[in-house]
Structure formats: C-alpha cells, structure tokens
C-alpha positions as CSV (number, residue, x, y, z in Angstrom):
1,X,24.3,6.4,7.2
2,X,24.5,6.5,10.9
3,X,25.4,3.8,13.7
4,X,22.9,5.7,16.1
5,X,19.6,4.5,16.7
6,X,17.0,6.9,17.9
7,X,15.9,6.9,21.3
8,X,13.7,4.1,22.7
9,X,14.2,4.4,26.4
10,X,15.2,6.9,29.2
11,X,18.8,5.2,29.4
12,X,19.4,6.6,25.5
13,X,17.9,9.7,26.6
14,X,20.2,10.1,29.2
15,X,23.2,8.6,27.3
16,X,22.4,11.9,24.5
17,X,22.0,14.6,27.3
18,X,17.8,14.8,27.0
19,X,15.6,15.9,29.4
20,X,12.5,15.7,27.2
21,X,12.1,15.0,23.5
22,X,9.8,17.2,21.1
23,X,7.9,13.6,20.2
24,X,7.7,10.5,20.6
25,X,6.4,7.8,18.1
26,X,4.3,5.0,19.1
27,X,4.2,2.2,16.5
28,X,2.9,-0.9,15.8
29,X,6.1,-2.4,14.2
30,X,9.1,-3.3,15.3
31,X,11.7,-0.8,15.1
32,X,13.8,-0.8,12.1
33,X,15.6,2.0,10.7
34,X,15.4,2.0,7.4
35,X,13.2,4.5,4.9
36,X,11.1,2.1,4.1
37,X,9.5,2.0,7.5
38,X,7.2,5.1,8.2
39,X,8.7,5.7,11.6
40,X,12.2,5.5,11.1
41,X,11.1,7.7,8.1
42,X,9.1,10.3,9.8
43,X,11.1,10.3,13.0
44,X,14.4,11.4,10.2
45,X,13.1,13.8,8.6
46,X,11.6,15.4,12.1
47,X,15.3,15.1,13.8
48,X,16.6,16.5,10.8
49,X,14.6,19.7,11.4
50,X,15.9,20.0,14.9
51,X,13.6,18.1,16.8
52,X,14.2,15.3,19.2
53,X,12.4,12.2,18.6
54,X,11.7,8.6,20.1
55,X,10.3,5.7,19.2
56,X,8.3,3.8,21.7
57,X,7.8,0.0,19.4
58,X,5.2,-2.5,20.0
59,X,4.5,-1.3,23.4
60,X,2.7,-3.7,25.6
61,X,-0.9,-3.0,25.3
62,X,-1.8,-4.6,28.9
63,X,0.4,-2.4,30.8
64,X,1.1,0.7,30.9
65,X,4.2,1.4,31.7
66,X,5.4,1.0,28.1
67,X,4.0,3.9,27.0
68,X,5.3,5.7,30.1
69,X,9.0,4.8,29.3
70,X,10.5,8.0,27.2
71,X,8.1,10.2,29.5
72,X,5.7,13.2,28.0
73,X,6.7,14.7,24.8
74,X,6.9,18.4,24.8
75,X,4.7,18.9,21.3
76,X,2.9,15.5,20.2
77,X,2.5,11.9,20.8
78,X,2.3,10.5,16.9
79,X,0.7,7.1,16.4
80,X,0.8,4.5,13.7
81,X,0.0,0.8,13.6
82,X,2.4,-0.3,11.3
83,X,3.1,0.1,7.5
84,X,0.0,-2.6,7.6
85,X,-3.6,-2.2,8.4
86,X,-3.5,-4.1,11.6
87,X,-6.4,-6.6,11.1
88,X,-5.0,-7.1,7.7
89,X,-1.5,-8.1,9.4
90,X,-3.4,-10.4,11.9
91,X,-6.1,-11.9,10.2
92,X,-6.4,-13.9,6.2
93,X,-9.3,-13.7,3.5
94,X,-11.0,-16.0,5.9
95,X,-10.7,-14.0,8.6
96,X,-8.5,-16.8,10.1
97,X,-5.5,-15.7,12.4
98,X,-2.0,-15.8,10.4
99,X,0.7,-17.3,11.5
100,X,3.8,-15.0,10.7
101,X,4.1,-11.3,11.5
102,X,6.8,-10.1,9.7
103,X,7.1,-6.9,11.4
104,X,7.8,-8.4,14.9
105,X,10.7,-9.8,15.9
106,X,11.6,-13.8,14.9
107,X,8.1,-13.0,12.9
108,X,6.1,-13.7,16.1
109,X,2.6,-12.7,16.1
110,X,0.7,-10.9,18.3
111,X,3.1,-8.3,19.1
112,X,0.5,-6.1,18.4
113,X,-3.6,-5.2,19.1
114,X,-6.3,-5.4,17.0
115,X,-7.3,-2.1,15.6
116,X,-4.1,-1.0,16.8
117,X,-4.1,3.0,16.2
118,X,-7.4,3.0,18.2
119,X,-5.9,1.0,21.2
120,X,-2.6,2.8,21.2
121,X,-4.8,6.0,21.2
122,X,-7.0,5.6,24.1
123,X,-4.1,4.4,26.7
124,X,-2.4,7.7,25.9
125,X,-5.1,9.9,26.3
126,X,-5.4,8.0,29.9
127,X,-2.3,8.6,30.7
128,X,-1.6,11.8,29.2
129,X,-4.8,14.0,28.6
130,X,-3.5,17.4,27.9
131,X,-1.2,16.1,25.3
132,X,-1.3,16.4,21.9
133,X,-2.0,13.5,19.9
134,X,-2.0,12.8,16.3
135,X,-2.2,9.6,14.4
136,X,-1.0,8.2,10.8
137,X,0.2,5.5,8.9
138,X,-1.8,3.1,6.3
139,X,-5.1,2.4,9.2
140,X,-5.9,5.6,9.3
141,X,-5.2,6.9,6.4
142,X,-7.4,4.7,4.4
143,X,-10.2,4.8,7.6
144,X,-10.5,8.8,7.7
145,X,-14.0,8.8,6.2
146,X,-16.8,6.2,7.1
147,X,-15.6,2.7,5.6
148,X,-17.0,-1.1,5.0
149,X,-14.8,-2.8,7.9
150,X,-14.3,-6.9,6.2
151,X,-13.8,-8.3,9.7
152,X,-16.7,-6.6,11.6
153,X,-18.6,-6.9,8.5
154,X,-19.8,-3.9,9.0
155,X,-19.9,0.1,7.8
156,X,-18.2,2.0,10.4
157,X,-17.6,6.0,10.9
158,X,-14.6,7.6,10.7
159,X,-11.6,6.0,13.1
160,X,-11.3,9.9,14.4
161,X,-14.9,8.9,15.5
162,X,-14.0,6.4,18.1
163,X,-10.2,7.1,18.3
164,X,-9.8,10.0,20.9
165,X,-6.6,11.7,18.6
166,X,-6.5,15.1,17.7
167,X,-5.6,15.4,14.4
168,X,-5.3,12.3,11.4
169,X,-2.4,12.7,8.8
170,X,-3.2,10.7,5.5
171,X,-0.9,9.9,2.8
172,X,2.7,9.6,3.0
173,X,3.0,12.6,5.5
174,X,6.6,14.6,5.0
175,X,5.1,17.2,4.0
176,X,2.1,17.6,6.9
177,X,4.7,16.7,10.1
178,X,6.6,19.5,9.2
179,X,4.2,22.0,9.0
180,X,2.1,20.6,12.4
181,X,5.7,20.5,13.8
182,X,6.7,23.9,12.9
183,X,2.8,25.4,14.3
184,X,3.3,23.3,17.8
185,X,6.7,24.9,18.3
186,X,5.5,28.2,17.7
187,X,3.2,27.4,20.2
188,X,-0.3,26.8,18.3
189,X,-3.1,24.8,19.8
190,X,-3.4,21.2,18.0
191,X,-6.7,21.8,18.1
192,X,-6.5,25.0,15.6
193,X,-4.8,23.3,13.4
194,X,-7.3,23.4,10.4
195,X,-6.1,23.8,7.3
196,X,-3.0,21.9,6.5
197,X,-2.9,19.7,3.6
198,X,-3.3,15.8,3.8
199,X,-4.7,16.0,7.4
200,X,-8.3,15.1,9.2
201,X,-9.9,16.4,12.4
202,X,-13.0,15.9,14.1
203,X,-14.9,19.4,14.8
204,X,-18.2,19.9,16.7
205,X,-20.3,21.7,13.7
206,X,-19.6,22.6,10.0
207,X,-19.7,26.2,11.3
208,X,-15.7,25.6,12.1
209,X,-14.6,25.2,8.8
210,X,-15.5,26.6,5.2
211,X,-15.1,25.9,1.3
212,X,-15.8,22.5,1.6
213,X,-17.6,19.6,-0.2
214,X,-20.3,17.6,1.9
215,X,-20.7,14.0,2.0
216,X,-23.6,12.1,2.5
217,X,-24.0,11.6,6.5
218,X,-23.1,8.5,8.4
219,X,-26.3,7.8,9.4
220,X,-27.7,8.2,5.9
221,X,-24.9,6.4,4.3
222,X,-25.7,3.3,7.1
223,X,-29.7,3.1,6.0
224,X,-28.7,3.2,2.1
225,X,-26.0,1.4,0.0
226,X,-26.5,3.4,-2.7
227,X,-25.8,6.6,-0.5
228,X,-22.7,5.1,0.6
229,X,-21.5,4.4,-3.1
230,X,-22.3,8.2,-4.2
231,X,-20.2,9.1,-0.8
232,X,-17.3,6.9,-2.0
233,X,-17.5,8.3,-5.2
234,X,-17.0,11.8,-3.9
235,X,-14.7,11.0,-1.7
236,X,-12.3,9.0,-4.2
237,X,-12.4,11.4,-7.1
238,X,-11.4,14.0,-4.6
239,X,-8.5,12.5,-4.1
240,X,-5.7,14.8,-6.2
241,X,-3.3,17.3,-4.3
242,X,-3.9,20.0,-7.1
243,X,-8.0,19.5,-7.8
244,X,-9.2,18.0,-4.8
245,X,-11.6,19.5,-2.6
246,X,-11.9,19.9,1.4
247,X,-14.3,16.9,2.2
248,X,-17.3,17.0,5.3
249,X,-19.2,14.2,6.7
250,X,-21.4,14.2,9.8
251,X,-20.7,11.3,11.9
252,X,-23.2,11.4,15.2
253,X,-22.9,14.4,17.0
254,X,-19.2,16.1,15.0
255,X,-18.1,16.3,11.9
256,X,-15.7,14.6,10.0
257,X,-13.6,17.0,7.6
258,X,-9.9,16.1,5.7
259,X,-8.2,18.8,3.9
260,X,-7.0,18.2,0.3
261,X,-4.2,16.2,-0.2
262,X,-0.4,17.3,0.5
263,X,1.3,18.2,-2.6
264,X,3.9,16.0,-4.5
265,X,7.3,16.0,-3.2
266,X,9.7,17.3,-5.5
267,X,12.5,15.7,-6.6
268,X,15.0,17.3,-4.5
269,X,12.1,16.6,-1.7
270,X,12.3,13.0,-2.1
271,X,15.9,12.7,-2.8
272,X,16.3,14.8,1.2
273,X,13.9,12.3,2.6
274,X,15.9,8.9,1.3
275,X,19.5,10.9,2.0
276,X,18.8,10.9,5.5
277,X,20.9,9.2,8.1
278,X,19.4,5.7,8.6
279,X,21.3,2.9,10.3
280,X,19.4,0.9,7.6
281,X,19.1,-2.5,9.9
282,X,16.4,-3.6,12.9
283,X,17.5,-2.2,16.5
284,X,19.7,-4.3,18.5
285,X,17.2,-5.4,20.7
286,X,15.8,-7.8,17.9
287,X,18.7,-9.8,17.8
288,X,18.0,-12.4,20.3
289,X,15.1,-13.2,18.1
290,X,16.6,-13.5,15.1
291,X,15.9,-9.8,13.4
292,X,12.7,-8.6,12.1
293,X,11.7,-10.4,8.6
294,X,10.3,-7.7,6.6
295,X,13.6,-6.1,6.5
296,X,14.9,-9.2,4.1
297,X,13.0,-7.5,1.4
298,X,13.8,-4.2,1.3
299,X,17.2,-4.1,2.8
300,X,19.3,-4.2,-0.4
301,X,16.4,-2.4,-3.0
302,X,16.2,1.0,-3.7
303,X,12.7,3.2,-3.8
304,X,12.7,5.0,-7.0
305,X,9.6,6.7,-7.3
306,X,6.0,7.3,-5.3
307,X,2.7,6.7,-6.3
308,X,0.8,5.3,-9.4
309,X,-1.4,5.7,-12.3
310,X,-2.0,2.2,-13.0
311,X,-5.7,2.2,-11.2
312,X,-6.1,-0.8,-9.7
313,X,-9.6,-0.5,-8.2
314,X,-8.0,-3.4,-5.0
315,X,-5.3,-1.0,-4.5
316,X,-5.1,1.5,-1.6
317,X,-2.3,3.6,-3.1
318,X,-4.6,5.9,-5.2
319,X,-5.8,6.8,-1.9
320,X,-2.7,6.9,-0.1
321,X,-0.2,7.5,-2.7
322,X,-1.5,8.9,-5.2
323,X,-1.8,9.2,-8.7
324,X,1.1,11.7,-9.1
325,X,4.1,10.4,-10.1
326,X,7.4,11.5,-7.7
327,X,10.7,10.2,-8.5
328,X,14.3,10.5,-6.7
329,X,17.2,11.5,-8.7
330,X,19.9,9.4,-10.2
331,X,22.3,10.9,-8.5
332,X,20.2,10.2,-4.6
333,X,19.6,6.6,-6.3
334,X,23.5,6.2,-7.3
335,X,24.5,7.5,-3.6
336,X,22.4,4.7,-1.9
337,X,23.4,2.0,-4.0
338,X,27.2,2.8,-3.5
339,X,26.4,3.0,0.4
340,X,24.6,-0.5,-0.1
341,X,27.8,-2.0,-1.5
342,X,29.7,-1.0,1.7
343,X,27.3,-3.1,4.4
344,X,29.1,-6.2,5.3
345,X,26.5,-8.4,4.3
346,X,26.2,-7.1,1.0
347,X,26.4,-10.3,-1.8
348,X,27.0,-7.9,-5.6
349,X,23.4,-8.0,-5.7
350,X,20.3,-5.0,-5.5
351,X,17.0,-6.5,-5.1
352,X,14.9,-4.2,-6.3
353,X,14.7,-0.9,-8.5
354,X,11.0,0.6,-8.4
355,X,7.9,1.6,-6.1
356,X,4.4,0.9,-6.6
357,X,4.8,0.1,-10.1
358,X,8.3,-0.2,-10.9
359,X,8.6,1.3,-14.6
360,X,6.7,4.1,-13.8
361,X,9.2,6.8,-13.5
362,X,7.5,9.3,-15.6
363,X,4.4,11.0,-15.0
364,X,1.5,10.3,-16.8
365,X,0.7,13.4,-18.4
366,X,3.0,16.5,-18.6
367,X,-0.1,18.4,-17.5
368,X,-0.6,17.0,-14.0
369,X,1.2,19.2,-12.0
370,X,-0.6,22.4,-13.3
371,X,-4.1,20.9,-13.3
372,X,-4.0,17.6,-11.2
373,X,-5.2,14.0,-13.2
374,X,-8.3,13.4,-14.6
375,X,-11.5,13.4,-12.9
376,X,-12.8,10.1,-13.3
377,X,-10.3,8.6,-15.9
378,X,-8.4,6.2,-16.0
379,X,-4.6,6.4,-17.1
380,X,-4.3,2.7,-18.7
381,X,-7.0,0.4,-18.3
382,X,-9.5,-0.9,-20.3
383,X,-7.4,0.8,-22.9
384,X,-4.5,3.6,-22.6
385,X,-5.4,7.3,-22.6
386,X,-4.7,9.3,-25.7
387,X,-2.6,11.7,-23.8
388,X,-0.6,8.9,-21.8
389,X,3.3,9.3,-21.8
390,X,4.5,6.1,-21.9
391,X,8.4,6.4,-21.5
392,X,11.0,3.9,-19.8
393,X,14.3,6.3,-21.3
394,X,15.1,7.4,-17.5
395,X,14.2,4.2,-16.1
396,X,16.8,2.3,-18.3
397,X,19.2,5.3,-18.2
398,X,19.1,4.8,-14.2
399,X,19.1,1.1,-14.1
400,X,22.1,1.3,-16.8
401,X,24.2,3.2,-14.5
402,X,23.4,0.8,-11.8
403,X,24.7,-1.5,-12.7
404,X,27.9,-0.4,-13.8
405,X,29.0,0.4,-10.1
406,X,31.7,-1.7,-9.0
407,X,31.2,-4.2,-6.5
408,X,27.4,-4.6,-8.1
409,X,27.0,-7.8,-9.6
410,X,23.3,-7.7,-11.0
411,X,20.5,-5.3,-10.4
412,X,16.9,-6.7,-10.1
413,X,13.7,-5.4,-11.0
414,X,11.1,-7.4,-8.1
415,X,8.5,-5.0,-7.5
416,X,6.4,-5.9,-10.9
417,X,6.3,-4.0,-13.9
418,X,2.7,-3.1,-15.7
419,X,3.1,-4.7,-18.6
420,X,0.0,-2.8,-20.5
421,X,2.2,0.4,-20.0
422,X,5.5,-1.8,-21.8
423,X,3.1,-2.9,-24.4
424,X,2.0,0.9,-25.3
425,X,5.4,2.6,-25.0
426,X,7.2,3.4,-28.3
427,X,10.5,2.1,-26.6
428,X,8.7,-1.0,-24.9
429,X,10.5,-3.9,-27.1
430,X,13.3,-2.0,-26.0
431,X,13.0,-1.9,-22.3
432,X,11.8,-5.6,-22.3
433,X,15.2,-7.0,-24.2
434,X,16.8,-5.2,-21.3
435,X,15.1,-6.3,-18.7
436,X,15.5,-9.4,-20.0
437,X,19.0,-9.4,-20.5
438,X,20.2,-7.6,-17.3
439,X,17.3,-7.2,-14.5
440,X,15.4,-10.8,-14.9
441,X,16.7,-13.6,-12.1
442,X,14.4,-16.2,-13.7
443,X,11.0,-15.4,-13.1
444,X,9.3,-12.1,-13.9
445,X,6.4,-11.2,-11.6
446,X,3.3,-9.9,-13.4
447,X,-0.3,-9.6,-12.4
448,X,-2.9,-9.9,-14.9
449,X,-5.2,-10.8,-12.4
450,X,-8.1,-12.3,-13.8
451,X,-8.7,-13.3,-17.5
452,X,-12.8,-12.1,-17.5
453,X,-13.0,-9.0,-19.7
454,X,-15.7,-7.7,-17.0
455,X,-13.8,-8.9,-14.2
456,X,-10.5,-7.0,-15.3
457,X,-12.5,-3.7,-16.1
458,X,-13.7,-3.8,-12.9
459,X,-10.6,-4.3,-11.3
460,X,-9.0,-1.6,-13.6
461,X,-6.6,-4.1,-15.0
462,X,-6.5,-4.8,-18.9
463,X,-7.9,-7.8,-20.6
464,X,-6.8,-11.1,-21.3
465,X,-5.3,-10.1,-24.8
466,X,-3.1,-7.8,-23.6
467,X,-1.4,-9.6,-21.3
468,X,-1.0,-12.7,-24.1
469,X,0.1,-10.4,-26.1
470,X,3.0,-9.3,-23.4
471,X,3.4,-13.0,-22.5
472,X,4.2,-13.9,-26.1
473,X,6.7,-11.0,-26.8
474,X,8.7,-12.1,-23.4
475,X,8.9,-15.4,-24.8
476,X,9.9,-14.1,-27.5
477,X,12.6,-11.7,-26.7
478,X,14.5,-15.2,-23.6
479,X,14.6,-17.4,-27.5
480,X,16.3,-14.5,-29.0
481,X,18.8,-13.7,-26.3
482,X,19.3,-17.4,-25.7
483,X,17.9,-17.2,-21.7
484,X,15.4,-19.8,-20.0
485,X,12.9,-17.4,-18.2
486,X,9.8,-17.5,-17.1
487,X,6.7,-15.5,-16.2
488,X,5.1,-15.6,-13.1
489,X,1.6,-14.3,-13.2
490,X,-0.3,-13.4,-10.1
491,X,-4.0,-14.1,-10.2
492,X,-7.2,-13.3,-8.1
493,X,-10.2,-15.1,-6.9
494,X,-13.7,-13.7,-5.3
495,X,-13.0,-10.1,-6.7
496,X,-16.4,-8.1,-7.2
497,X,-17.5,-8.8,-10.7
498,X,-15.9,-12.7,-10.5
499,X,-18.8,-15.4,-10.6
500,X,-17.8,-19.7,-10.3
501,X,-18.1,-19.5,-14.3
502,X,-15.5,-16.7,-14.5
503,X,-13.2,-18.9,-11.9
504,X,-13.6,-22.1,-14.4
505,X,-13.0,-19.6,-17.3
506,X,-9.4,-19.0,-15.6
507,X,-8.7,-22.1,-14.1
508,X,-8.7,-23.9,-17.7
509,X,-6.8,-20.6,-18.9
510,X,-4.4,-21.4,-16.2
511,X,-4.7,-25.3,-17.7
512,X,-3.9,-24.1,-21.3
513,X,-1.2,-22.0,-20.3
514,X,0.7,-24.7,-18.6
515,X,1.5,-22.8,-15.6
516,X,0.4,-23.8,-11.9
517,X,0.4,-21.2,-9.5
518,X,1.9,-21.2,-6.6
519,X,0.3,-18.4,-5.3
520,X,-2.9,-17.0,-5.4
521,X,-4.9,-14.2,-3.5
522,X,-8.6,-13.9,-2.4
523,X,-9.7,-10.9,-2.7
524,X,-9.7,-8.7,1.0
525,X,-11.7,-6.5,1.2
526,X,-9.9,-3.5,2.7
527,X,-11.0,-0.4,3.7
528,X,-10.3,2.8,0.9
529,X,-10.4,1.1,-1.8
530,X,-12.9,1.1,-5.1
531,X,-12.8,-2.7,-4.9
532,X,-14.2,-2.1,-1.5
533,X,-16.7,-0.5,-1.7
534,X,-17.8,-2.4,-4.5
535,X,-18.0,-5.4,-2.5
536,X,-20.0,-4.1,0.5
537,X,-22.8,-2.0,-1.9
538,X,-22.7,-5.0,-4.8
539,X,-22.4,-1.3,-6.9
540,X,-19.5,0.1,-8.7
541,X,-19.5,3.8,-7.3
542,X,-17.9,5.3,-10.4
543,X,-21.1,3.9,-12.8
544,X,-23.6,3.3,-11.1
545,X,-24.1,-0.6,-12.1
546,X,-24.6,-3.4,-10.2
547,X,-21.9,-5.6,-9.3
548,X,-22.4,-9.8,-8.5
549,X,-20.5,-10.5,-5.9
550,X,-19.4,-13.5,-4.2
551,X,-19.9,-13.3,-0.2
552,X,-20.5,-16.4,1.3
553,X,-17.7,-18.3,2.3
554,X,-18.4,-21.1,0.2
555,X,-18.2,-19.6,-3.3
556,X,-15.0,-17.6,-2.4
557,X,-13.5,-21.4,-1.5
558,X,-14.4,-22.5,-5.0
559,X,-13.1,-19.6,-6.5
560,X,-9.6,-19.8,-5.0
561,X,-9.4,-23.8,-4.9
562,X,-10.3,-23.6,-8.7
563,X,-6.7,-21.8,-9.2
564,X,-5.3,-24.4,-8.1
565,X,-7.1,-27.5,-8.9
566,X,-4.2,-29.5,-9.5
567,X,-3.7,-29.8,-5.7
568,X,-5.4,-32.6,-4.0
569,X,-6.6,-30.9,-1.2
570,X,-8.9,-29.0,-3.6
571,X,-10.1,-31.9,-5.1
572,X,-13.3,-32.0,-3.8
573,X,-14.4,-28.1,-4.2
574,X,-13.5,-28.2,-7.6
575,X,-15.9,-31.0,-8.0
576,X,-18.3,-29.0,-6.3
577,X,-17.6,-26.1,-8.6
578,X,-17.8,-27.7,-11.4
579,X,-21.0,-29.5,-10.8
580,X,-22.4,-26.1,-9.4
581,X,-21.2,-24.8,-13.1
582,X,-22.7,-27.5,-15.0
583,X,-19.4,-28.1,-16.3
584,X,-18.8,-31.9,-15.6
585,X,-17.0,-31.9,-19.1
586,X,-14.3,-30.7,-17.0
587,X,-14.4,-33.6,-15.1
588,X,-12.4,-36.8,-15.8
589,X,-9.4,-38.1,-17.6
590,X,-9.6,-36.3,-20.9
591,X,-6.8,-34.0,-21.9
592,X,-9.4,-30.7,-20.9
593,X,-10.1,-32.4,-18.0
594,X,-9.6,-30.4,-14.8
595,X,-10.0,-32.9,-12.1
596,X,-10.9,-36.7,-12.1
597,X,-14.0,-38.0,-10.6
C-alpha cells in the first residue's frame, strides 16, 4: 500500500522529477486506485516494471486540452472506456438514459462519450499522429470481431474498423502490456507487433499473417444471419489460451485478425498483480463530489480467483475471462485482508470473498492446463460433466483462516455462489452449513434465472429442479443451525428462448414461492456474448436451431412487468399479458390469482 497516486497532470510530473512518462492511460472512469479498476491495475503492474505511467481520467471530450495535459508519451497512448461497455453504462434495456454513473464522481452522468474507446481514439490520433496507440478494456475486448450492436440495432465490424488504434488487447491484459511494453522499449514498430497473445490488429491483406482460421467476411456475415451465427460459433469456441486458434475476418478493404488468448496467470502471477502498491481509495480530486460510488463495493472484498466455467450463454466472461480457473494464494489473500483491517474506515467486516463465481476456486478439470477445456461442452449446465471437479476444501480452508484474523468480525460471501456446483460437490452439505453459519448476512444471492427448462438450457443455467432442490436444502440447513435467512434469487425476463407463456410460467412460480422480487433484469443484449448473438440471428450458433425471440418493445414490457405483478404500476401489462396468454384464470381474486381485474 502506497499514499502516492500516479500522475494525472504536469504539476505531479514535475513534483516526481519527469520530463516524459513511458505511457499514459486514457480512461473512461474516474480514477480510483484500487485492483479492481483496470487502470489503476494495468498502470501498477507497468510502473512495477520500470515504466512511468499517467492516467489522464474522464478527459473532456469537447476540448482538447485534456488530452494534451501529461504531454506525449515516449512508447504508447493506452485507451479504455471503463470497466463498463460505455453504452451499457449510459443507456437501460430500453435504451433509456440512466440516471447514475457510478464510475464518475458523486455518480454524475455523462462524464463520459458514447462509444467511448472510439472517441477517445480519434482525438488522439488528431493530436498525436505518430504515436502509438493501443486500446483495451471490456468495449473492445468483447467488439474485436464484427458484433450485433443493441443500441444501433445493428451488425457492425470490428471497433479496430472505425477506431484508428494500432493494436487491441482483449482479455484481462497483464500478460500482453508487458510483452508490447518490453518490444516498444526495445524499439519495435507497434505496427510489427503480430504475434502476441490476447491482442487484435487491423492489417491490409491476409498475406501479413499465417496459421490462422478464417471467418466468414463482414460483408457476407451482413447479407446472411445464418453466416453470422457459424462466424460466432467459430469465433467463441476459439476462445481457450491452450487450443485456440489465430482468427481472420475481412472487414471492407483490411483484415481483422486476434491472436490466441494470453495464457492463465499463475498463481504467483496473480498473487504479484493484487500485491502491488495501490492507495486502494478514489484520487483526491473526487472529494468535493462526494467519492466515486463503485468503490463502496469493492473497497473492503478480496478477488480470489479469475474466470469461470459456469457458461452462462448472457455472460461476457467466457470471452473475456475465461474458462480457466486462476486463483491467488492464501497467503496474497491473508496479506490484503490484514492490510484491510488497518484503513481507518474499516468496520470488522470483508465484503466479499470470490470473483466471477465465488466458489470456484478449483479448476474444472485437472486436464485444462495441458490441453485447454472442452470444445463445445459445457462444464455444468443442463447437467454436470462426468469429469467435473467439484471441490470447495480450499475455498473453506481460505475463508476459515479469514476469519480468524483479529480485528475481522465476519467475512461475507456477496459475489453469488452457483449453487448447481454446491449441489454436485461431495463436500457441498458441507460448504453450505458454513456458509450458512459464518459467511450469510441474511440474504444469499443466487441466480436461477428463469424456471423454463428450454429457457435455462439456452441460457446455460440448470433447470428449475435443481435450484428447488438447493432452495430446500438452505432451508433446511438456517432450521438446523437455528438462523432466519433467506434466499434471494435473481431472475430474467426477454432472454432468447423466453415466450409471454414462459413469463406467466415464472411469474406464478415467483407467486408459489412466496418471494417478490425486488429486482429483476431484462435481458441486454451485449456485444460477445452467446446470448447475443442469439438474439440478433433468432439461432443458437452452437446447434443450429431456431430460437423465438422477443424483440418488440412491447413483449419485453410484459415479460419484466410479469416479475413483478404485484406492483401496481404493472397492473395493466399484466392484464395485457395475461389476456394475450389466454390465461384470464389468472385474473381475479382467487388464491392463484395474479392480478385483479
């Protein structure tokens, strides 16, 4: 832990004796420095190598002068729009603006532009057109190939298409800067920088590169859904750092090509990335506006592991994650919690213990590392693999240990557990009592999702029994220990595969279960992922099938409002819904009733 921040003007350059810095990072956020914000992240690990970084954050697209303010970097600009998709941070499932930011200071929006990377991009290659640039973060990551684009409702190319950068790093990224870091200071071009691992570059012909795997081209993919769902396909079982193949697509008058994912960090690899010196709060600057909300969330968890197996066909972390499993060590875990007990503003209590999925601390398979995961399997869902390793003794061994730290009062578990995966392990019952007993503050966050067998399968989630199943044995286990607790399930409306009849399905599952949610998402479509792409072909890539889905905004109003039809102001869609369904049984003051007339 530090009390410096990095540079983010010329007065801090001055104050630390630099003339010129090796980069400078141009984000989209706010500036925090904490590891769970790419460019604190990135701009670490870089500085711990010997270069000098700055961080130029939420620069003033109108003028510019912001990005003038640290000067030219001797080896790169980099470029990231946040550790969210920026139309995803600005705009809802109905495309409507949001109201809260909470990557900006006081949570204000607008700090940033739409389409962000792209914006950023083109006002630096105005001002600076011999130097290098190279973008990163979730927007492009997931945008590298030709993607559905919700908001445009459209299929667009590849970002590298119309963002004038020189190179695209995908995925988390440690491993890539330090290898484009270590070529530029050597004195390579940008441009000949071909064949490291989990990056993208635009070249003129396919006679630049070799060993590769062609896509379907961006014109052909445009005329034909069904061509864009056999390019998807490709292009997301590709997507393993020890299989994978180097992937071509011809987009107008260049080509497209990404390189195979990086590798997984080791442990001792992550453990060096989370060790680094962060200040581990928002810059001072923030103050005056109260701080920088996202912060709240992480500032007193602990990231455990990377990536995840679980398959979610809405999720984006298959793509920028990964399926691999990488996991810090107990002791790197141990040494952050004790230096969370020392903050000022620390209360006894660590929010969270976990990653994408938190109880996945082990691998899937032993065999991973050697030959990479299974082309075109599935870990978990419908039903677990034969091969799975379902184990929570490190995770419990970890949390344990924890816990027993003086000055910690509790240790939470927040990030979710996949409760298929507690159901199938041999030391599930196990790990539940605990959790139960020690990590619980109430409510339990779980996401079935939907209840529809052939909505779940689609979404790569398990069916309804298995999560009763769950539900019933966490009952259970609260009578036993003597604890009132409760589940929280998450659930999801308009996902490809959902029809109204699959939404009144849930909605009187949601009746019989005696729960009334809170919250409830409508499916986004967002660019990368299987759920995607099955919503702009109406075909899931991976069989081939057709897929119903539900477009207009209409239906996708009925479907949410039906999770919720105990609200009044979704009195009347229900009623349409229903109707629509032909289920006016549901209607009136019976005991099944959803909704009066």
């Amino acid at each position: 832990m530090t009390d410096e921040f990095l540079p983010v003007c010329a007065d801090d350059m001055t104050k630390r004796g630099i003339s010129e810095l090796d980069f400078v990072f141009v984000s989209g956020d706010a500036y925090v420095d904490h590891p769970s914000f790419a460019p604190a992240l990135i701009c670490r690990l870089l500085n711990k190598h010997g270069y000098k970084v700055g961080i130029i954050a939420q620069p003033n697209w109108r003028d510019e002068a912001d990005f003038k303010v640290l000067g030219r970097p001797r080896l790169a600009f980099l470029v990231s729009a946040g550790n969210m998709d920026s139309m995803l941070n600005m705009y809802t499932a109905a495309k409507k603006l949001r109201h809260r930011d909470a990557y900006s200071p006081g949570g204000k929006i607008g700090m940033r532009p739409a389409r962000a990377t792209i914006v950023y991009t083109k006002i630096l290659r105005r001002i600076f057109p011999d130097t290098a640039i190279i973008i990163g973060g979730i927007e492009a990551s997931l945008r590298r190939f030709a993607h559905y684009d919700y908001w445009q409702d459209a299929l667009c190319p590849s970002i590298l298409a119309d963002c004038p950068a020189d190179l695209l790093v995908y995925g988390m990224g440690e491993k890539a800067i330090i290898e484009i870091a270590a070529e530029l200071h050597r004195g390579v071009d940008v441009r000949n920088l071909l064949d490291i691992r989990g990056t993208a570059f635009r070249v003129p012909s396919r006679e630049y590169v070799y060993d590769y795997c062609e896509l379907p081209t961006f014109a052909a993919i445009k005329k034909d859904k069904k061509v864009f769902a056999q390019a998807f396909k490709t292009d997301y079982l590709e997507q393993d750092p020890i299989r994978g193949r180097r992937l071509l697509q011809e987009t107008g008058d260049c080509c497209i090509v990404a390189n195979p994912p990086s590798l997984p960090l080791t442990e001792e690899e992550m453990d060096a990335v989370y060790d680094l010196p962060y200040v581990r709060t928002w810059h001072p600057m923030y103050d005056k506006a109260g701080g920088v909300p996202a912060l709240a969330e992480v500032e007193f968890g602990l990231v455990s592991q990377r990536g995840c197996f679980g398959g979610c066909s809405f999720c984006a972390i298959v793509s920028h994650e990964g399926r691999i499993i990488q996991r810090r060590s107990h002791a790197s875990l141990i040494k952050e919690a004790e230096v969370l007990t020392k903050r000022k503003n620390f209360k006894g209590y660590i929010h969270d213990v976990g990653g994408p999925t938190a109880n996945f601390r082990e691998r899937s398979c032993q065999e991973q590392l050697k030959r990479g995961t299974c082309r075109g399997k599935d870990c978990l869902a419908p039903v677990p693999c034969k091969n799975l390793h379902a184990d929570h003794g490190d995770y419990m061994a970890l949390l344990r240990k924890l816990r027993a730290l003086p000055k910690v009062k509790k240790v939470f578990v927040r990030s979710g557990v996949r409760f298929d995966y507690v159901m199938h392990a041999a030391d599930g019952k196990k790990f539940l009592r605990e959790l139960c007993l020690y990590h619980v503050s109430g409510h339990l966050k779980v996401a079935p999702e939907h209840i529809s067998d052939n909505v779940t399968r689609l979404m790569g989630k398990p069916g309804r029994v298995v999560y009763d199943k769950f539900a019933a044995a966490f009952c259970r286990i609260n009578e036993q220990i003597g604890k009132e607790q409760y589940l929280v399930p998450y659930f999801m409306s308009g996902h490809p595969g959902a029809t109204l009849n699959d939404a009144v399905a849930l909605a009187e599952y949601i009746r019989d279960s005696r729960i009334r949610p809170r919250q409830v998402q409508d499916f986004i479509p967002t660019p990368g992922t299987l759920s995607t792409a099955m919503f702009y072909s109406g075909i899931n890539p991976l069989t081939g099938q057709k897929v119903f889905v539900a477009k207009t905004a209409e239906e996708k109003a009925m479907q949410r409002a039906l999770l919720q039809y105990f609200l009044p102001a979704n009195k009347q869609l229900v009623l349409k819904a229903l109707r629509k369904c032909g289920r006016e049984d549901l209607i009136g003051v019976g005991k099944k009733c959803l909704v009066r007339a």
